[in-house]
C-alpha positions in Angstrom: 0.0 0.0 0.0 1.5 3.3 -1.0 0.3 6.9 -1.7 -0.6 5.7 -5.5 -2.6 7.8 -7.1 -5.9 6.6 -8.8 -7.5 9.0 -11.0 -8.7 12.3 -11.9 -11.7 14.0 -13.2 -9.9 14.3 -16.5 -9.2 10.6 -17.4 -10.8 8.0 -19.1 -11.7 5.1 -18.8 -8.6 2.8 -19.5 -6.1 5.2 -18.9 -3.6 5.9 -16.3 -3.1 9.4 -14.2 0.6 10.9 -14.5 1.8 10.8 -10.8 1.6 14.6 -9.1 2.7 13.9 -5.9 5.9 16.4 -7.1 4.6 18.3 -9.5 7.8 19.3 -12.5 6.4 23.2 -13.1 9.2 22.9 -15.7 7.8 20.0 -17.4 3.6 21.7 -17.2 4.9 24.5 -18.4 6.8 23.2 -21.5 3.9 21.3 -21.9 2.0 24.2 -22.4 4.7 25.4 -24.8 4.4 22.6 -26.9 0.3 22.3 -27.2 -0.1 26.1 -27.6 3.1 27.3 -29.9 1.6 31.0 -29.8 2.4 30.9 -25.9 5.8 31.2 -26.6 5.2 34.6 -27.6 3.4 35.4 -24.3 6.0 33.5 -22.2 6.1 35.9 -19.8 2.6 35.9 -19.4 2.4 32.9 -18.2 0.4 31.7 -15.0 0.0 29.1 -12.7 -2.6 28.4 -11.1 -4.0 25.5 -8.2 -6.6 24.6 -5.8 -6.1 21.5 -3.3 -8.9 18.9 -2.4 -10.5 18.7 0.4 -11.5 16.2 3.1 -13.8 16.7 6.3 -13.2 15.6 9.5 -16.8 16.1 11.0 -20.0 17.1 10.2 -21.6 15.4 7.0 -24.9 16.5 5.1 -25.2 19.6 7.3 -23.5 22.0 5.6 -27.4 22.2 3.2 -28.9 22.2 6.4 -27.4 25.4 8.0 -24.9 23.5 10.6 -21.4 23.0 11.1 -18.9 21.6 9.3 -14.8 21.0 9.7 -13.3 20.6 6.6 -9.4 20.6 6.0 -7.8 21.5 2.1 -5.1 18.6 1.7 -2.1 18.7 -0.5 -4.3 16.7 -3.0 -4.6 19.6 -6.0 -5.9 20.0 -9.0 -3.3 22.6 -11.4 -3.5 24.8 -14.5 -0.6 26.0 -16.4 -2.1 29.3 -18.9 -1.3 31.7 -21.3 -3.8 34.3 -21.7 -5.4 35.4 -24.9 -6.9 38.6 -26.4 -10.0 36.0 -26.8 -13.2 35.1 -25.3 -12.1 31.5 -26.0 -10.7 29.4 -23.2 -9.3 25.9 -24.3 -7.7 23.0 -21.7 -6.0 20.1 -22.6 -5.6 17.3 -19.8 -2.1 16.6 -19.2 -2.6 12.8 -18.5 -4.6 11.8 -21.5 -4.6 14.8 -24.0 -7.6 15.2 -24.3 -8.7 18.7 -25.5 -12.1 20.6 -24.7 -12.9 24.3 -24.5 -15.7 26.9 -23.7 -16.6 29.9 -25.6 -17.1 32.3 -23.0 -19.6 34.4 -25.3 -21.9 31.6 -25.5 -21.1 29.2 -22.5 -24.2 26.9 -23.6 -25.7 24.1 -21.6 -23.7 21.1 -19.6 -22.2 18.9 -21.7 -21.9 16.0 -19.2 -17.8 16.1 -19.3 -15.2 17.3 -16.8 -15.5 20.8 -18.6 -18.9 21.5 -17.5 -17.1 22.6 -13.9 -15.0 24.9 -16.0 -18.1 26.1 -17.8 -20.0 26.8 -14.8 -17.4 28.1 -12.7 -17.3 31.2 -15.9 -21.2 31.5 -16.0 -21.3 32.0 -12.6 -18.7 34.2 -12.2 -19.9 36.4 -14.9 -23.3 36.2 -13.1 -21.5 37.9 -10.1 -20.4 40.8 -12.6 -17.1 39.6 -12.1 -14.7 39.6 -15.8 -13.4 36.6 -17.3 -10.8 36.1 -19.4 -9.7 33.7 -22.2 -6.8 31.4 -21.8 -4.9 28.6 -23.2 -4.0 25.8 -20.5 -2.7 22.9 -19.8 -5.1 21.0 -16.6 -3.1 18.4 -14.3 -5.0 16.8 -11.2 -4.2 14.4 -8.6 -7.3 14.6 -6.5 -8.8 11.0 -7.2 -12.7 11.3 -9.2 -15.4 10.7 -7.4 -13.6 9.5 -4.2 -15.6 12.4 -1.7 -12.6 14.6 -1.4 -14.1 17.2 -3.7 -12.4 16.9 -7.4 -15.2 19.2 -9.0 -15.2 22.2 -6.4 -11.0 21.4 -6.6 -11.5 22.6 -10.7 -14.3 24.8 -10.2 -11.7 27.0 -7.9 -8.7 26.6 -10.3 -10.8 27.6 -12.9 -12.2 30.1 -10.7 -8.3 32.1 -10.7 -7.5 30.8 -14.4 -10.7 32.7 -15.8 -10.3 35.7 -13.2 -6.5 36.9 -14.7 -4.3 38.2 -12.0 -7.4 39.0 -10.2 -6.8 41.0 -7.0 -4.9 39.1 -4.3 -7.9 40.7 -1.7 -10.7 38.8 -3.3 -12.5 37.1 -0.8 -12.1 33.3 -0.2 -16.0 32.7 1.1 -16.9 35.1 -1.6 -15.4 32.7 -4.3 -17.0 29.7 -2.7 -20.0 30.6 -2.7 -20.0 32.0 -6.5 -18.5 27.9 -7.3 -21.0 26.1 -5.3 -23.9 28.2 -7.9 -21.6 26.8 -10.3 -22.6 23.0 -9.4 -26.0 23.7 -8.0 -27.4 25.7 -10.6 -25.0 24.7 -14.0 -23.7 21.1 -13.2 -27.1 20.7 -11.3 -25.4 18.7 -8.1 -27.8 20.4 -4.8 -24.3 20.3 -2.6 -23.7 23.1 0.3 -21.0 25.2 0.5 -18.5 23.3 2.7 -16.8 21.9 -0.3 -15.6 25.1 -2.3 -15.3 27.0 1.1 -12.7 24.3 2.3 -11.2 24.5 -1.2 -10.9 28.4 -1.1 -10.2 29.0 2.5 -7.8 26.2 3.6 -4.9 27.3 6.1 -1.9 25.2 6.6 -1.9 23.0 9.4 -5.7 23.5 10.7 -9.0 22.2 9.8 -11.7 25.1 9.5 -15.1 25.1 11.6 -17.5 27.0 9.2 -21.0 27.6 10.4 -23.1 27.3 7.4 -25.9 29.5 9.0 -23.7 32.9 9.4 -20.8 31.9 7.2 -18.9 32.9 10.2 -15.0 30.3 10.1 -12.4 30.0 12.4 -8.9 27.7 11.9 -8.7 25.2 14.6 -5.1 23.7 14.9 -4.6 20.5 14.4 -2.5 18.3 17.0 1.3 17.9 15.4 1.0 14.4 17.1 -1.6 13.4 14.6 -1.5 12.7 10.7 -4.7 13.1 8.9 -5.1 9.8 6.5 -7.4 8.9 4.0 -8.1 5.7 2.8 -10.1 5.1 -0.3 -12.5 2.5 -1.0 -11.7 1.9 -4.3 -15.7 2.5 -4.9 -15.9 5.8 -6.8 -19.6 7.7 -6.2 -21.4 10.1 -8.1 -23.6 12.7 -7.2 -25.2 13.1 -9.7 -26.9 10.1 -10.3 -27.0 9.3 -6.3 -29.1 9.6 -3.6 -27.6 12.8 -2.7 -30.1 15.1 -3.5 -33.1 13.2 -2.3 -31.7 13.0 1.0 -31.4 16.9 0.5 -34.8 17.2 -0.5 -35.9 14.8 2.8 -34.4 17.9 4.9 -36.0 20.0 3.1 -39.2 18.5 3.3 -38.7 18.0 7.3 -38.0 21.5 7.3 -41.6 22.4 5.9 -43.6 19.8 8.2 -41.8 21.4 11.6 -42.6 25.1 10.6 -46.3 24.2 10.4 -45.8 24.2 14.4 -42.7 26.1 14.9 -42.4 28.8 11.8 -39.0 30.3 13.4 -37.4 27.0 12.0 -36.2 27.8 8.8 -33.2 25.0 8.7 -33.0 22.1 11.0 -30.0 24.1 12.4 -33.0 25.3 14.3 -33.7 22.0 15.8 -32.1 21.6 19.3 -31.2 17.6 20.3 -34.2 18.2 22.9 -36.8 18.8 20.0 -36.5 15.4 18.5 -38.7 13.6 20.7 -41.3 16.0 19.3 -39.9 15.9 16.2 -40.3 12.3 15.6 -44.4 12.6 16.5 -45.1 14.3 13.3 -42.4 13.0 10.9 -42.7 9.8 9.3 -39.8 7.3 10.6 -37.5 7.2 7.6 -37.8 11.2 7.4 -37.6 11.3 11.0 -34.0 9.4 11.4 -32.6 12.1 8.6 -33.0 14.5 10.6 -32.0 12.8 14.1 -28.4 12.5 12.1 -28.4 16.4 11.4 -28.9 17.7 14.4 -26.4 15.2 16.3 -23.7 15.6 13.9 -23.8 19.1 14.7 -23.2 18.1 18.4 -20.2 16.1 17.7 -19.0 18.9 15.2 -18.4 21.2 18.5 -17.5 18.4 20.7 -14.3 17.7 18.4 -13.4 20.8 18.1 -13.6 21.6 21.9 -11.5 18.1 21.8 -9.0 19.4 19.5 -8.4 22.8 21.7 -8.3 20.8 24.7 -5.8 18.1 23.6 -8.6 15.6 24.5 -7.2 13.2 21.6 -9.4 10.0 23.3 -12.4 11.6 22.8 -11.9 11.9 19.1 -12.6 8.1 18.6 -16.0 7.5 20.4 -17.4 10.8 18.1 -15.5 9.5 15.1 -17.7 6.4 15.5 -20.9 8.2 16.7 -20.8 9.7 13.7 -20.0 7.2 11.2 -22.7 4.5 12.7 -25.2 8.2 12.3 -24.3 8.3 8.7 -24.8 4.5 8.3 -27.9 4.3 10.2 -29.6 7.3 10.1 -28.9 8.7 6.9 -27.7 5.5 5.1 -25.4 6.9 3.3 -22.6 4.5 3.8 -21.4 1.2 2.5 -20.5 -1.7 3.3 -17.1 -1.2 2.0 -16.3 1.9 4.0 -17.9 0.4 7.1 -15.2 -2.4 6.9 -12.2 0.1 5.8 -13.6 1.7 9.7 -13.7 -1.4 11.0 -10.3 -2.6 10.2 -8.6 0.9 11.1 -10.2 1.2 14.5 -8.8 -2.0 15.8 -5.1 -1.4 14.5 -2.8 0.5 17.1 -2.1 3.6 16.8 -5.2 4.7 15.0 -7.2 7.1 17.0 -10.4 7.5 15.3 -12.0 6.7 11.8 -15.1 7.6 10.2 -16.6 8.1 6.3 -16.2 11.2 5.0 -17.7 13.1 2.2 -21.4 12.4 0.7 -21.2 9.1 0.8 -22.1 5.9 -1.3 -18.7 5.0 -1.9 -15.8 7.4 -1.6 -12.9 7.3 1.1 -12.5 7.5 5.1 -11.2 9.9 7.0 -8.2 8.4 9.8 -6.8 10.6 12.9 -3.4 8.3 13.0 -0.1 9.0 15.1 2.6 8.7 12.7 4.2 5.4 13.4 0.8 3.8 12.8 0.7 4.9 9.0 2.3 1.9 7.6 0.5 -0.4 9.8 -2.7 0.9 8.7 -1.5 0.5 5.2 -0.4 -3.4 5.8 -3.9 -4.2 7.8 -6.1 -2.6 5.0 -4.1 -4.6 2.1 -4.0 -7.9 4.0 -7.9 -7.8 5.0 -9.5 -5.8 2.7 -9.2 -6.4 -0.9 -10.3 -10.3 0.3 -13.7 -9.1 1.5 -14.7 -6.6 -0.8 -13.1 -7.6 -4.3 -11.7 -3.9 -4.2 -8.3 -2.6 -3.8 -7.6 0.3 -1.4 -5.4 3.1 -1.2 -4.1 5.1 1.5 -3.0 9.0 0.9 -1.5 10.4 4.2 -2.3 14.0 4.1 -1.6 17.6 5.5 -3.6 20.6 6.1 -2.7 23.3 3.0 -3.5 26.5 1.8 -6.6 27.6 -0.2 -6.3 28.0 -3.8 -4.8 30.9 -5.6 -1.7 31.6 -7.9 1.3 29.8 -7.5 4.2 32.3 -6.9 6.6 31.3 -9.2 
C-alpha cells in the first residue's frame, strides 16, 4: 500500500493518471509550450494556477442544512498552467490523456456532461456575479482522485475560478469565491451540494481544519495536533452525485423542514432543531424522514464536541465521536457502504489509530483516519491484507496535511 494515485476528473476510462505527488512546473509548463506554440510569444505571461482537495473531519450532510462543518484542504490539488489570450475562448487540454475541450465564454451553452462543465460553470457564474473573465490557453493536471468524496469538482471549479479571473486581486474574498463555485454545481452542473466543499477549497490554512458555520458563514482555523496525521483511505468505490441519492436526502431535509414550521415557523433549517426537540420531532415526521434529521442535528453536536477536543488536547475523545458519527451516517442517513464500514472497521482495531469515520457524501468514496505517525504503515499493511479479500476492491491510503486555499502559485 502506498500513496498511489488513482485518477482524476480528467481521465478516461482505461487510462492511467501521471503521478503529481511532485509536481515538475518545468515540465507543465513546456507542456504548455508545446500544445499552444503561440504561448511562446506570451511567455512571460504565463500563470500558474492551483486549488487543493478537500477532506472533512466532521460534520456530514449539514452544511445544506445550516450547521457546522470542519473541513481541512489537503495537499491533493488540481493545477493549471495558462497563457492568456486577447479571446473570449478558453481551451484546456488534460495533461494525463490529451484530451482537448474548450468553452466559448460568449456563448457558454448548456452542460455537456464532461469534466468541462465545472470549468463552464465556474465562468457563467462568475460572470453572473459581474465579475470579468478572461480567455486562456491551458494545460489542466489533477491528482485529487474522481469521485472519491474529497471534492475533485469544487477542486477545478476553484482553479478555474483564478484561471478565468486573470491576475485577479490578491484581496478577493475566499468565502466570496466559494460561494460563486458552489452556484456553479448547483445551478449549471445541477449537483444540490452546500457550500463546505468550495469553502474548504478556497479558504484552507496550513496546518488546521476550519469550523464553518453554514448559517452565518462565520469560520475559524482550529489547529490540528502535530502528534496526529490526517489519512485517508479510499474504497476503491468511486460515487457520483449526480446520479445518487444525494439530493433526495437533501430534499428529505427540506421537506422536514416544511412539516416542523407548520408548528414552529421560526425553524427555517433544521439548524434550528435543538437535540431536545427530536422527541417532538419524531411525533409528526414519518420514521424514515424522522431518522434524517435525528443525524443532522447530532452531527452538529459532535461537530463542537471535536473541536472543543481538539483545543483541549482531548485526543481519546476523538474516537467514540468519530464512530458516533460514522454509525449516524450508516444508520440514520444511510449513506454508507458496506465497503467503507469495513475500511472503519479494520482501522479502529489497528494501534495507533485514534479515530476513523466516512467522509464526504457518501455511497462509496474514502475515510477519513486521525493516525499517530508510526501507525501509517501499519494501517496501510492491515487494509491490504484484509481488505481487498472481503470486498473484491483494492484500497489506497494518501496520508495528508492541512494546505492552503487555492490561488496563484508564486513562481
Amino acid at each position: 500500500m502506498g500513496q498511489g494515485i488513482i485518477g482524476r476528473m480528467s481521465t478516461p476510462a482505461g487510462s492511467r493518471p501521471r503521478d503529481l505527488d511532485v509536481l515538475d512546473v518545468e515540465r507543465l509548463r513546456t507542456r504548455l509550450l508545446d500544445l499552444f506554440p503561440e504561448a511562446a510569444l506570451r511567455k512571460s505571461d504565463m500563470r500558474l494556477v492551483r486549488a487543493p482537495g478537500r477532506v472533512n473531519l466532521i460534520g456530514e450532510h449539514t452544511d445544506y442544512n445550516g450547521g457546522f462543518v470542519l473541513p481541512a484542504a489537503i495537499g491533493l490539488e488540481t493545477w493549471i498552467a495558462l497563457v492568456p489570450t486577447g479571446d473570449r475562448r478558453v481551451s484546456l487540454v488534460a495533461d494525463d490523456s490529451g484530451e482537448s475541450r474548450g468553452v466559448d465564454l460568449d456563448a457558454i451553452g448548456p452542460p455537456r456532461g464532461q469534466w468541462i462543465d465545472y470549468v463552464a460553470g465556474t465562468a457563467w457564474a462568475l460572470a453572473e456575479a459581474g465579475l470579468p473573465t478572461h480567455g486562456f490557453r491551458g494545460v489542466l493536471a489533477a491528482n485529487v482522485p474522481r469521485d472519491a468524496g474529497l471534492s475533485s469538482s469544487a477542486s477545478l471549479e476553484l482553479a478555474a475560478a483564478w484561471a478565468l479571473l486573470g491576475p485577479a486581486p490578491q484581496d478577493l474574498e475566499p468565502l466570496a469565491l466559494a460561494r460563486i463555485c458552489q452556484r456553479a454545481e448547483n445551478e449549471y452542473v445541477g449537483v444540490h451540494s452546500g457550500l463546505m466543499d468550495q469553502f474548504a477549497v478556497a479558504a484552507g490554512r496550513p496546518g488546521s481544519a476550519l469550523l464553518l458555520d453554514c448559517r452565518s458563514l462565520s469560520y475559524r482555523a482550529v489547529p490540528l495536533p502535530d502528534e496526529l496525521r490526517l489519512v485517508v483511505a479510499f474504497s476503491g468505490s468511486r460515487r457520483r452525485l449526480e446520479s445518487s441519492a444525494y439530493n433526495a436526502r437533501r430534499a428529505q431535509c427540506e421537506d422536514a423542514v416544511r412539516t416542523i414550521a407548520i408548528q414552529r415557523p421560526a425553524v427555517q433549517s433544521l439548524r434550528e432543531v435543538a437535540p431536545g426537540d427530536l422527541a417532538w420531532a419524531a411525533t409528526i415526521l414519518d420514521e424514515e424522514t424522522f431518522r434524517r434529521v435525528r443525524h443532522v442535528v447530532s452531527e452538529n453536536v459532535r461537530v463542537m464536541a471535536v473541536v472543543d477536543a481538539l483545543a483541549a488536547s482531548d485526543l481519546d475523545a476523538l474516537g467514540p465521536l468519530f464512530a458516533a458519527g460514522h454509525a449516524s451516517l450508516r444508520d440514520d442517513y444511510e449513506v454508507s457502504s458496506p465497503a467503507l464500514d469495513l475500511l472503519v472497521e479494520i482501522a479502529v482495531r489497528t494501534p495507533g489509530v485514534l479515530a476513523a469515520r466516512m467522509t464526504g457524501a457518501g455511497f462509496g468514496g474514502c475515510t477519513v483516519n486521525l493516525v499517530r505517525p508510526e501507525a501509517i504503515a501499519a494501517l496501510g499493511a492491515a487494509l491490504a491484507r484484509d481488505y481487498p479479500s472481503r470486498t473484491g476492491l483494492t484500497p489506497t491510503l494518501y496520508a495528508v496535511a492541512a494546505v492552503a486555499g487555492a490561488g496563484p502559485v508564486q513562481s
